[in-house]
N, C-alpha and C positions, 0 to 999 in steps of 0.2 A: 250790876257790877261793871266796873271799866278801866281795865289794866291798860297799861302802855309797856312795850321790851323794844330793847337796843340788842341788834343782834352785829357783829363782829367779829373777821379771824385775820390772821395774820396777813392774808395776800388781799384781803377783801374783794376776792372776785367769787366764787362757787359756795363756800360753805354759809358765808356773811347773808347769801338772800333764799340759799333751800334754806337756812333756819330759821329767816322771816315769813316764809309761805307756808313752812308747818304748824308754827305759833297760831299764823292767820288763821288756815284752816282749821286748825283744832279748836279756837278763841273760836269760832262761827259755830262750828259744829254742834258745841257745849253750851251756843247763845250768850256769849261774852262778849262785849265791846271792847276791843283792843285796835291799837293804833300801834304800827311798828315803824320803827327808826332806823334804819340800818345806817351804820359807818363804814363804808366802802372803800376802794379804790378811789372812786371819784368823788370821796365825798362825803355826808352825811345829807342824807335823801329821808323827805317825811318827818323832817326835824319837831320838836315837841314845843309846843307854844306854853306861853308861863299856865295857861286855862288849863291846859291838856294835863300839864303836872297837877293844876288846884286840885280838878276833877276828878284825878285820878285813884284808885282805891291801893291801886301797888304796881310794883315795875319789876317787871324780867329781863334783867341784864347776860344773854347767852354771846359771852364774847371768849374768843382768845387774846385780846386786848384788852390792854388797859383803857377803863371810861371813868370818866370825870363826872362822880357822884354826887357831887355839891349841889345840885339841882335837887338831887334827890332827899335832903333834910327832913323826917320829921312822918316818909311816905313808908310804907310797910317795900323791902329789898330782899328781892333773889336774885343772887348771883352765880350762876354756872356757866360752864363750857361752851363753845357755839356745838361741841357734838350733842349736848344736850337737847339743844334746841332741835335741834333736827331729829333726834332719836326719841326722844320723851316728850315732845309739847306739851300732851295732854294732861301730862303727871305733874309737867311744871303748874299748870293754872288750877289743875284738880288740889296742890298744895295752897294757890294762895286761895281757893275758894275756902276750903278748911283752916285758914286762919295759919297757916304754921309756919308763920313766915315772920321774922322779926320785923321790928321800924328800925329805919337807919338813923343815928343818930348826929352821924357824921366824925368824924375825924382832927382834931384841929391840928394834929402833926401830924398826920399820913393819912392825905386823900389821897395818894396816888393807891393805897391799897385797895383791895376788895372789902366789900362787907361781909358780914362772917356769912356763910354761906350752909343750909341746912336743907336737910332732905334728899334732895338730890347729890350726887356724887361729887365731892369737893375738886378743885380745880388745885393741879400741881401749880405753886409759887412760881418757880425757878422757872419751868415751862411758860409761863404765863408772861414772863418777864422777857424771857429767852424769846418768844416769837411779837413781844411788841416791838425791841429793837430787829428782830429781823422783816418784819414786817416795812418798814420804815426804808429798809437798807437796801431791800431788792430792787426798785426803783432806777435806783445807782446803778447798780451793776447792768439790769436792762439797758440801760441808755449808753453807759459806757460800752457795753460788749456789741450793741448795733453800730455804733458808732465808727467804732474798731474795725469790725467787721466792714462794713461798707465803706470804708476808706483801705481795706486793704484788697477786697475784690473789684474794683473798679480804680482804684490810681494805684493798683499791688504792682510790683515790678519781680522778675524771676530773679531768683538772683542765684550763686551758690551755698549760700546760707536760708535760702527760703526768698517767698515776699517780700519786699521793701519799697517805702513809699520814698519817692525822691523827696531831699529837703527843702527844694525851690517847689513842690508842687502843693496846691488847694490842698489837696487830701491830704498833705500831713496836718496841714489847720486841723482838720477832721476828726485825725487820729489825735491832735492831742486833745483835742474838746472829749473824746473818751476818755483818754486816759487822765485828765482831770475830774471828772466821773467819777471813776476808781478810787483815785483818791480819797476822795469823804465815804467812801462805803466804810470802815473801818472804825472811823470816825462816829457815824450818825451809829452804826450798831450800838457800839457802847454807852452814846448819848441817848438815846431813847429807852435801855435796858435801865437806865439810870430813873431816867424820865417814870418808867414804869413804877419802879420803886419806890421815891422819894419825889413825885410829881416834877415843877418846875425846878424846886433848888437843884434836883440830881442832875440834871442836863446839859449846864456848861463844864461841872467836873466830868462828866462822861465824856463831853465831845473831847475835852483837853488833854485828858485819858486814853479815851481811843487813837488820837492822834500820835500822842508818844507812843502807844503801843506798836501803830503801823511805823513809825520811823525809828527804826533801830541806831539813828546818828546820837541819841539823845544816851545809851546806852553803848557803844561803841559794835554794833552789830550789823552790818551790811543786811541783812533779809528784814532784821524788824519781829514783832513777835508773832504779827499775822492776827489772824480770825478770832484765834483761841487768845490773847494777848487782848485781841477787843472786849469780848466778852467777861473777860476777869475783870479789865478795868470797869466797864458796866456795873458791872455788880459791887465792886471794890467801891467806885462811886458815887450808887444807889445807896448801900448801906452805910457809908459815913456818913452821907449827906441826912439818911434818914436820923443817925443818931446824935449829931447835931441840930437837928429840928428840936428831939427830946429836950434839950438842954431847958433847967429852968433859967432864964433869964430876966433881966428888970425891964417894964412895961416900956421905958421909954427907948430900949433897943430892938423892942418887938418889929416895929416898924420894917428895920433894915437885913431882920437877919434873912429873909428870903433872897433879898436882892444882894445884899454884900458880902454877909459874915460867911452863911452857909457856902455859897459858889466858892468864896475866895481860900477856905479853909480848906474845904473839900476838895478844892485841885492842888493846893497846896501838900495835903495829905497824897494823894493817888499819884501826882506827877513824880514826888520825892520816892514811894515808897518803887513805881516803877525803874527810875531813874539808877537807884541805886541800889533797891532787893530783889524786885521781881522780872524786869525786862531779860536780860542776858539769861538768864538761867528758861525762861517761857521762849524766847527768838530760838536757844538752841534745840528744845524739843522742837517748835513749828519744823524749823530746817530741817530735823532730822527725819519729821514725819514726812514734808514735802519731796524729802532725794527718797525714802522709800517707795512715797507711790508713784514719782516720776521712773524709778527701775523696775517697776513692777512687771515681767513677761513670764508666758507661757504659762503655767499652770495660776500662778500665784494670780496674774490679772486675772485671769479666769475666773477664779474665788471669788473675788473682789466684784467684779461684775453681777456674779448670782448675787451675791449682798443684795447692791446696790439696786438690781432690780425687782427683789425680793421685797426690802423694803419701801420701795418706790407705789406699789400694786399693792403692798397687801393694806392700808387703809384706806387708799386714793385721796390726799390731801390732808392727811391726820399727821399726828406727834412723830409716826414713825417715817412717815413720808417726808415730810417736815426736816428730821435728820441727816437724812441721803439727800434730800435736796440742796440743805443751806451748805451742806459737806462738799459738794462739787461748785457753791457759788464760790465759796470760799478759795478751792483751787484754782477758779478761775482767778483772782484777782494776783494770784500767785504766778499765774502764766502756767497753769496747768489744766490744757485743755482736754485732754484726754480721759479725763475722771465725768467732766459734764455728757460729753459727746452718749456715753450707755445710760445716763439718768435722762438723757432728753429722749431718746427713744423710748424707754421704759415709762416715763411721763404719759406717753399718749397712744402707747398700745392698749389699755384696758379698754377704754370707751371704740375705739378704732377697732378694736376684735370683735368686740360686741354687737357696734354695728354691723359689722360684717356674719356674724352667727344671724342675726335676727333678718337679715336678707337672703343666706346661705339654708338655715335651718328653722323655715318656717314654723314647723310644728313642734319644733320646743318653745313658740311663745305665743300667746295672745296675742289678741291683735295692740291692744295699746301698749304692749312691750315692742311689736316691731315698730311703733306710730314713733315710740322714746327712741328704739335703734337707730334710728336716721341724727336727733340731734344728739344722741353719744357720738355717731360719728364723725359728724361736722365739730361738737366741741372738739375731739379729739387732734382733729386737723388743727387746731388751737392750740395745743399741749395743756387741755385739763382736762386732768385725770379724773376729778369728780364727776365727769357724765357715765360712769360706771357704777355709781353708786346707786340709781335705783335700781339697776338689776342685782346687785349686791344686797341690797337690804331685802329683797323678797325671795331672792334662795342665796344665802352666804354660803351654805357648806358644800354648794360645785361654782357657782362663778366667783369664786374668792382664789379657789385653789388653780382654776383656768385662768385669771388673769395672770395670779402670780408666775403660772409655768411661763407665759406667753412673754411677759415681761423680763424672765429671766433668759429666756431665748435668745430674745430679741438684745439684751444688754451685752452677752457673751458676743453676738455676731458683729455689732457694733464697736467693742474691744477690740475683737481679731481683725477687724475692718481697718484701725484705725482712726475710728470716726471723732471729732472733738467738737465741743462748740464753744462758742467764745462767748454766751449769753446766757446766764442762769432763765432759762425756758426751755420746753422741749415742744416737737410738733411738728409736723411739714411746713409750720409757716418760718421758723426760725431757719431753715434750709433755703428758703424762698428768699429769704431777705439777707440769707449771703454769712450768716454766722457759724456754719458749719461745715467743716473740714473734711474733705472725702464725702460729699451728698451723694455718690452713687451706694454707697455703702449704708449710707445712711437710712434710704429708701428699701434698700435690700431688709435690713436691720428692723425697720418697721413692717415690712411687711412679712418677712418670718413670722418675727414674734403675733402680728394677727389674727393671720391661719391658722400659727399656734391654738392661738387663745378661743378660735372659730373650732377647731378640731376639737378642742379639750370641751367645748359647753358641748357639741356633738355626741361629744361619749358619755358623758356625767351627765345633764340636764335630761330630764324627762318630759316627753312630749307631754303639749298640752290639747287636750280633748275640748272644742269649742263646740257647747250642749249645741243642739237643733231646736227650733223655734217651737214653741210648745204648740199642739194641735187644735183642731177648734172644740174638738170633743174636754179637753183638759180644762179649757176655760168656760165651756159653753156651762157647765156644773156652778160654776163661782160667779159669774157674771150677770145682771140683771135681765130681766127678759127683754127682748129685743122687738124689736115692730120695724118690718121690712117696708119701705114705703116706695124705694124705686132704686135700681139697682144698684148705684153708690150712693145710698143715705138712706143709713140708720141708725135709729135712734132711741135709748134706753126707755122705758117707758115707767121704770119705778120710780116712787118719789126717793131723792136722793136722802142718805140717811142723815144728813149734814141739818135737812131742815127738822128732824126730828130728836126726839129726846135723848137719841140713842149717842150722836156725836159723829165725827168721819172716824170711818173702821176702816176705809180702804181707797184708794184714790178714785177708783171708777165711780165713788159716792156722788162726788162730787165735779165729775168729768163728762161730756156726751160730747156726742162724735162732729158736732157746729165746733165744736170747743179743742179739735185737733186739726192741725196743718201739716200732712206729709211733706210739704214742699214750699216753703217759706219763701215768698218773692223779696222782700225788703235786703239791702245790702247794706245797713249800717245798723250798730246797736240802736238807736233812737228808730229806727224807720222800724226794727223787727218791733220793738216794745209799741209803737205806732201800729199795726198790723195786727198786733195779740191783742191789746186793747179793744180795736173794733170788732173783735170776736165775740167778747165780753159785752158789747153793746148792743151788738144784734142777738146775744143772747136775755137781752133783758134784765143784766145783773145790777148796771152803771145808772145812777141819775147823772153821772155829772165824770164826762170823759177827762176835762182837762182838771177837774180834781183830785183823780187816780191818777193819773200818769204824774200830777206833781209829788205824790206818796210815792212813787216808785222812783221814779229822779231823786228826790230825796234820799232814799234809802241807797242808790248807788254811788250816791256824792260819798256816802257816809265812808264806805270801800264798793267794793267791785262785787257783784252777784255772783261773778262768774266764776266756779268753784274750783277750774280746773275737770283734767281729764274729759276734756272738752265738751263740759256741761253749765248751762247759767240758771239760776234758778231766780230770777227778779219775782222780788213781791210788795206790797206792799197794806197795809190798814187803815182804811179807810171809810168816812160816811157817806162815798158816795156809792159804795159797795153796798150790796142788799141782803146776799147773800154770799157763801162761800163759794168758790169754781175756783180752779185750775184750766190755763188752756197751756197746750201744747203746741209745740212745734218743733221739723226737720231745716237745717240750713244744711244739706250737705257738703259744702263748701266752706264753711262755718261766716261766722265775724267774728272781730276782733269785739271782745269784752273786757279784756283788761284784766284776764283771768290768772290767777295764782300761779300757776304752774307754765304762761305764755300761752297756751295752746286758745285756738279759736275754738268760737262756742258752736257748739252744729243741733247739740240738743236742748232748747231752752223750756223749760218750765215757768210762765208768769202763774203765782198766787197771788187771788184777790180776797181780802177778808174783812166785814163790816169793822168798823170800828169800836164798836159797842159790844163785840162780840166777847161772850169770857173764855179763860182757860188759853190762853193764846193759844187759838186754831192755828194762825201762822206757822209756827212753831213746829207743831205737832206735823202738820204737812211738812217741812222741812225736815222731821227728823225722822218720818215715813220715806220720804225722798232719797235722803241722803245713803238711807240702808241699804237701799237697793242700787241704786247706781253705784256703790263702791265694786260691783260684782262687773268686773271685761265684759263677762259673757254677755250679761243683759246690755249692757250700754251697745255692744256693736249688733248686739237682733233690734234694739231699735233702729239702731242706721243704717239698716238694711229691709226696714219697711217701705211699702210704697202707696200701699192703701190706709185708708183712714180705720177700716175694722181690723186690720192687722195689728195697729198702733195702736186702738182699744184692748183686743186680747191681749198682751202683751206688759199692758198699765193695771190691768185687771190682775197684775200678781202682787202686787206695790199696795201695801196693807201694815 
């Protein structure tokens, strides 16, 4: 079988590719062919060739965006959440393996929608819609709010009203190239909510729509309708547009209603009905909400901030994060900076506390929990909040409740601070680069909330117990008899059970100690597989070296070996294999493999398997493999062997 999934969320930076390396890994796990797509930030990477589609047996589409299914005509579609993707992999492909999965048939007046969607947990509409036009819009505000920003800390002048940029000076150029920025945020929101909706036709009535909405000239209102004015129009223009698609019509106007009838009726409809029913009455709630939170002191901001930082931590980049977030980009565009300033801190204390718990509180983690604490940290210094999510997913019910305290801390310090930022992002780099108001406060504010968050896993998490290296008596029972020949090299002397009737029971069947390397000299992925190869050769396995290694390059074109959690397991099937072996090897320093999860490969497993061989032995070694390295503990007693019999006892548990 050989699926393909697009995976996609609204920022397309964090959730859009942990939901392609869980796919990945699960697709490998299960011995599925899959090929993922991600739509990113920068992009669509890995994009799917018309072959990829022929070939293909069904597709998992795990987006908070809207994807253009037309490709997809005719192929068996699932469509879910990108939290799916990252939560369920296994359930997604274990559904299409069991068939329970419709054909799309396509759409011919609304592809902009999803396919009907089964099994798995259906995806909210309005949400769905709601973060493709926000998706789209943050962009804007970035560039506008740096822009602003660094034209008012470097050509700022004091004045008694605050900063000001002289009007003969560069930096006001600066400043208005932001604040023309701003401008189309309002604009592309509604146009893309639209987009989502009712595809191409909804998009000019949306922009056209958003635009009235942000200019309250059209409507006789100085403020405008603001954020909430965009998004009504979005959807006000989505839904007409889609139900003028409906219309039955005669063949030979078929042609234009995309490009003419629909746009021009649809802004028609939306522009009138803002103009004269809906703007003034939406401008005066905006206003009314915006003088509230700009009054907002003492107890009441207080409140406001636990919200805000409550909701920011408690899914780290989900629907409700999503909320608090777009709610303070939005203030911003209002000139209310004081609302982002506690959401940018709150953004990037969870991963930053975390880090700092797994450097502070060793023995509440494993070692490859404190290996991830380093880049939760560093994401953090980034303001994403996602690099707290895998210590989230493996104990939610104490680091869920510790971030949120930490991020509520940390929001309330940053209110009483004063702290603002002028940049829908959070993070010490948005401080760095000049977009944040009061940065001593700001640093105070993060690193409260931290500590917080380091003290709270402190008290709640439970140390973790890292087993001791089993003894040689434990193994000496299970392991084949041994023949001591000189004092480092020894070597099994039973026939391995691989060549017998019985099959491999356990990896040392098929392993002897020529066939392990504590200490891998080679420094590049091709040099180690170069290296493990001539192992293989002087053990007599290979006729034919450069016919194995073109099975294993093969197999790595296909995706990458390297599994992650700093382990690669390359293998390959071949005639030039005689028999079955595994060799081993340590790179303590790893290399780059190109592996799922980023991390270099330190512990490599190559598989060699005849070609001819039934029952795919491959396989079976993989998925012997795969069981046991999911276990912290075993993976770091290997990394901490130095001898070749230590690294046998050790593989002698791997059955």
């Amino acid at each position: 079988m050989k699926l393909l999934a697009i995976t996609s969320c609204p920022n397309g930076i964090a959730h859009t590719y942990m939901a392609a390396e869980n796919l990945q890994k699960a697709a490998d796990k299960l011995g599925i062919a899959m090929k993922v797509e991600t739509q990113g930030s920068i992009g669509v990477e890995n994009e799917f060739t018309e072959e990829d589609i022929r070939q293909a047996d069904g597709i998992i589409i795990a987006a908070d965006k809207t994807v253009d299914k037309r490709r997809f005509v005719g192929k068996k579609l699932l469509v879910v959440g990108v939290q799916e993707g990252i939560r369920n992999p296994e359930a997604l492909i274990q559904q299409m393996i069991r068939g329970e999965v419709p054909v799309y048939q396509g759409q011919d007046n609304n592809e902009g929608t999803p396919a009907k969607q089964t099994g798995a947990k259906q995806q909210n509409a309005f949400y769905r819609h709601l973060m493709s036009g926000v998706s789209y819009m943050i962009p804007f505000i970035v560039v506008g709010g740096l822009l602003i920003a660094i034209a008012l800390s470097i050509g700022g002048v004091p004045t008694p009203g605050g900063l000001q940029i002289p009007e003969d000076s560069f930096w006001k150029t600066i400043e208005k190239l932001g604040s023309a920025s701003f401008t189309f945020m309002v604009p592309v929101l509604a146009g893309f909510i639209a987009f989502s909706i009712a595809d191409r036709p909804g998009l000019a009535p949306g922009i056209i729509g958003g635009y009235i909405a942000a200019n309250g000239s059209f409507y006789g209102s100085e403020a405008g309708a603001g954020f909430i004015g965009g998004i009504i129009a979005g959807f006000l223009a989505g839904y007409v547009a889609l139900w003028i698609k409906k219309w039955k019509v005669p063949k030979a106007i078929n042609p234009i209603m995309p490009i003419i009838i629909i746009p021009v009726l649809s802004s028609l409809i939306v522009g009138l009905a803002f103009i004269y029913l809906l703007g003034g009455p939406i401008a005066q709630v905006f206003e009314s909400l915006t003088n509230w939170l700009a009054g907002m002191q003492g107890a009441s901001s207080i409140l406001l901030a636990l919200i805000l930082g409550a909701m920011i931590s408690f899914d780290m980049g989900g629907p409700v994060n999503k909320v608090a977030f777009m709610f303070g980009s939005a203030m911003i565009a209002e000139g209310n900076y004081q609302i982002m300033g506690p959401i940018a801190v709150a953004i990037c204390v969870p991963p930053i506390g975390l880090g700092l718990a797994t450097f502070l509180f060793k023995r509440k983690f494993h070692n490859a929990e404190r290996e991830s604490g380093k880049a939760a940290f560093t994401m953090g210094l980034f303001g994403i909040t996602e690099g707290a999510i895998p210590f989230a997913s493996q104990d939610p019910l104490r680091v869920i409740p510790s971030i949120m305290v930490g991020s509520m801390v940390g929001s309330v310090v940053a209110m009483l601070g004063g702290v603002g930022d002028r940049v829908a992002h959070g993070g010490p780099i948005v401080a760095v680069l000049g977009a944040v108001d009061n940065v001593l406060m700001f640093f105070v504010a993060v690193i409260a909330g931290s500590i917080v968050t380091a003290l709270m896993i402190k008290l709640l998490k439970k140390e973790q117990v890292e087993p001791q290296l089993a003894g040689a008596s434990a193994v000496d029972e299970a392991a084949p008899a041994i023949e001591t020949t000189r004092a480092d090299h020894v070597r099994p002397i039973s026939v391995p059970a691989a060549e017998s009737h019985r099959g491999v029971r356990k990896l040392t069947d098929i392993i002897s100690l020529d066939l392990i390397e504590p200490s891998l000299s080679a420094s590049t992925r091709d040099e180690v597989i170069d290296e493990m190869i001539a192992k293989l050769k002087a053990e007599g396995v290979l006729t034919s070296v450069d016919e194995f290694k073109q099975a294993i390059l093969k197999r790595e074109q296909e995706s990458s070996t390297g599994i992650g959690m700093n382990v690669a397991v390359p293998h390959g099937k071949s005639a030039a294999v005689l028999k079955p072996r595994v060799v081993f090897g340590i790179k303590p320093e790893g290399v780059d493999w190109n592996s799922a999860d980023g991390t270099p490969a330190k512990l490599i497993f190559m598989i060699a398997v005849p070609a001819e061989n039934k029952g795919n032995e491959h396989l079976k070694i993989l998925q012997m493999l795969s069981r046991k390295l999911m276990d912290d503990a075993f993976r770091e007693q290997l990394l901490q062997v130095t001898t070749k019999q230590e690294a046998y006892q050790l593989l002698d548990q791997i059955q």
